[in-house]
C-alpha positions in Angstrom: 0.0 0.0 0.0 1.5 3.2 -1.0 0.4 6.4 0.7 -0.1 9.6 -1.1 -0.2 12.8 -0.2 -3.1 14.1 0.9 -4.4 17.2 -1.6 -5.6 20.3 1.4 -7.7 22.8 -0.8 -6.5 26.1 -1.1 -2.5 25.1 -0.7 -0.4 24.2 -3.4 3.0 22.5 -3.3 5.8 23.4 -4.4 7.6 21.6 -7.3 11.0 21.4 -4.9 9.8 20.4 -1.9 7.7 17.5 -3.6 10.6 16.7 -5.7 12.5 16.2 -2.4 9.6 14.5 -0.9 9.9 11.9 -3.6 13.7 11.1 -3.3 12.9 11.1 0.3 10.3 8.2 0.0 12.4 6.5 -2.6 15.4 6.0 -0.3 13.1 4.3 1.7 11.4 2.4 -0.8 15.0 1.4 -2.3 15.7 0.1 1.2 19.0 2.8 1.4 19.5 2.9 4.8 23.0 3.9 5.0 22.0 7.2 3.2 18.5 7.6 5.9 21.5 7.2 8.4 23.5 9.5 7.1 20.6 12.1 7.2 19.7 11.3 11.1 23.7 12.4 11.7 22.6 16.3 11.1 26.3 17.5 12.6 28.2 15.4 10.2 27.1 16.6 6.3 27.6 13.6 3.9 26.3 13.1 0.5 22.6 12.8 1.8 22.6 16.2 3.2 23.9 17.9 -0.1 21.3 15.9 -2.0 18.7 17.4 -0.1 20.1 20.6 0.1 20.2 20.5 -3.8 16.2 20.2 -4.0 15.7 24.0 -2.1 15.3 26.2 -5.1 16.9 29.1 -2.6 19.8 29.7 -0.5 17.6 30.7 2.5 16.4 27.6 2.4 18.9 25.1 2.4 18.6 24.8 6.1 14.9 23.7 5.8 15.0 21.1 3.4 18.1 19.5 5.7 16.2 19.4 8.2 13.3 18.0 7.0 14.9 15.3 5.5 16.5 14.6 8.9 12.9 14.6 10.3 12.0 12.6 7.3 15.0 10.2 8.4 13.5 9.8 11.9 10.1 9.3 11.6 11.5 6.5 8.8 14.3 4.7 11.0 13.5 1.2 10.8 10.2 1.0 8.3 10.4 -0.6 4.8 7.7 1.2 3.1 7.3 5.2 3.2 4.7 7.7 4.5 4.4 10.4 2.7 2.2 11.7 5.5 -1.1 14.1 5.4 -2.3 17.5 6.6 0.0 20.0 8.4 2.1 19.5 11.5 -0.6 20.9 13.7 -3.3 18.3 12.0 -0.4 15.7 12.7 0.1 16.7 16.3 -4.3 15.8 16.9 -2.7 12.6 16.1 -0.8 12.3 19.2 -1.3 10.6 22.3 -2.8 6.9 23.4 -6.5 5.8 22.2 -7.9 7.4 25.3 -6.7 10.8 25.0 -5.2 13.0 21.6 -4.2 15.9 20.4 -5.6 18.4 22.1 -6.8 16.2 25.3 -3.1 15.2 25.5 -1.3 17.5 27.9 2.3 16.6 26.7 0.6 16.9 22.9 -0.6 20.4 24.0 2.6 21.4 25.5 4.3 20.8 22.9 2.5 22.3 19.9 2.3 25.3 22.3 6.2 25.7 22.4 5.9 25.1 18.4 3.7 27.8 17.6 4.7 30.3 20.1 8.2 30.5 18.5 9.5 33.0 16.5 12.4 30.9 15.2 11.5 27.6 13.3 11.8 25.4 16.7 13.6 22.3 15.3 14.2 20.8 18.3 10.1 20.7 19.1 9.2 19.6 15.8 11.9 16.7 15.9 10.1 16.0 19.4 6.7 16.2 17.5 7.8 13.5 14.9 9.3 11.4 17.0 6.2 10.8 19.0 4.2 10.2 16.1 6.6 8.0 15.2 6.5 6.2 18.7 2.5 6.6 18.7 2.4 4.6 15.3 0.4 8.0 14.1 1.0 9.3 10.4 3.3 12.0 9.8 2.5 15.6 8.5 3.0 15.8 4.6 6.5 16.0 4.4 6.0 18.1 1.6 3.9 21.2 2.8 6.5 20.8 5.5 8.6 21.8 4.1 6.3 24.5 2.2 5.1 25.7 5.2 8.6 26.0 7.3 9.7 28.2 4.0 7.1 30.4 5.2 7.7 30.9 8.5 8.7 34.0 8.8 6.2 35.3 6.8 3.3 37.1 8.4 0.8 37.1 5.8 1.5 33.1 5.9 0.6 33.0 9.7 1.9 29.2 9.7 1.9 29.0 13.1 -1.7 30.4 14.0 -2.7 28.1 11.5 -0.7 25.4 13.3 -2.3 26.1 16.4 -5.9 26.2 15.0 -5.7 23.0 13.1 -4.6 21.1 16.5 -6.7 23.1 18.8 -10.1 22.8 16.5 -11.7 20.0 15.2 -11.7 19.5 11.2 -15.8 19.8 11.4 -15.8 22.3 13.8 -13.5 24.9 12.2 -15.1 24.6 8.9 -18.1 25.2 10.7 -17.1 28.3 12.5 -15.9 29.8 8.9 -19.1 29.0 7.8 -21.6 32.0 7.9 -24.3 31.1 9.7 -28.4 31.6 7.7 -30.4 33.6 10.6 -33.3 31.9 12.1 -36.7 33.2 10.5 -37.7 36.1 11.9 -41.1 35.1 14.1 -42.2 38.0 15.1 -43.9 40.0 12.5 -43.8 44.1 11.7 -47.0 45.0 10.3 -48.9 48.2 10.6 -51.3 48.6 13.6 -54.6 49.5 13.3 
């Protein structure tokens, strides 16, 4: 069973980070785990690390697509099949916890997406955190792919990727679709009429 991408309305990816999304999952699928090691060693750069570097179509941001191909090599350590993952990181992090209690009714999954967001610096530390408990919950990744999309935007307030973050773990799917939803007013019962 291959899994795909998941299409979110309204976002588009870009050609680079898919294109490194797809070497990604085809180191996996090619079973090169010297090279998914490699990546997980993010102080010692090695032909991995250049590879991905090669996919960012800027210089600002090399860093990004490292790193997500070192998340990319964590969540991955020890499977034989990739996940291309689905949804953002903060739809990811609903996804964490035990069957009783996710996401939002987790308290370490709400710590946690709470030091994410508030940060004004892309927090790798707390997102390598993040995937490794998915990766320990058996959950599904974030698309690796608007990942990386969305940590090029960062730093861009018009992008607001961490409010979004935030309101994708803190809401429901149904419920904030809902609350963007204008609302039809009730029928008015009580009629105006001239008095006589």
């Amino acid at each position: 069973m291959t899994n795909r991408t998941e299409y979110t309305p309204g976002t588009e990816n870009s050609e680079s980070a898919a294109a490194l999304t797809a070497w990604l999952g085809s180191l996996v699928h090619n079973h090169q785990y010297k090279a998914l090691a490699e990546l997980r060693t993010p102080r010692i750069r090695k032909e991995p690390h250049f590879r991905a570097i090669w996919f960012s179509p800027t210089e600002e941001q090399e860093e990004i697509y490292e790193q997500v191909a070192f998340l990319f090599a964590v969540y991955h350590q020890g499977r034989s099949e990739p996940d291309y993952g689905y949804g953002s990181l903060g739809d990811a992090a609903r996804r964490i916890g035990s069957e009783k209690k996710q996401g939002p009714d987790d308290p370490g999954a709400v710590r946690l997406v709470d030091r994410i967001v508030s940060s004004r610096r892309i927090p790798w530390r707390h997102l390598q955190h993040a995937v490794a408990r998915l990766r320990a919950c058996g959950k599904r990744p974030p698309s690796w792919t608007r990942l990386a999309d969305d940590l090029s935007q960062w730093h861009d307030r018009k992008a607001r990727i961490s409010y979004e973050w935030a309101v994708a773990f803190h809401m429901a799917r149904s419920r904030s679709t809902s609350a963007r939803t204008p609302r039809t007013p009730a029928a008015d019962t009580t009629q105006k009429g001239t008095t006589t």
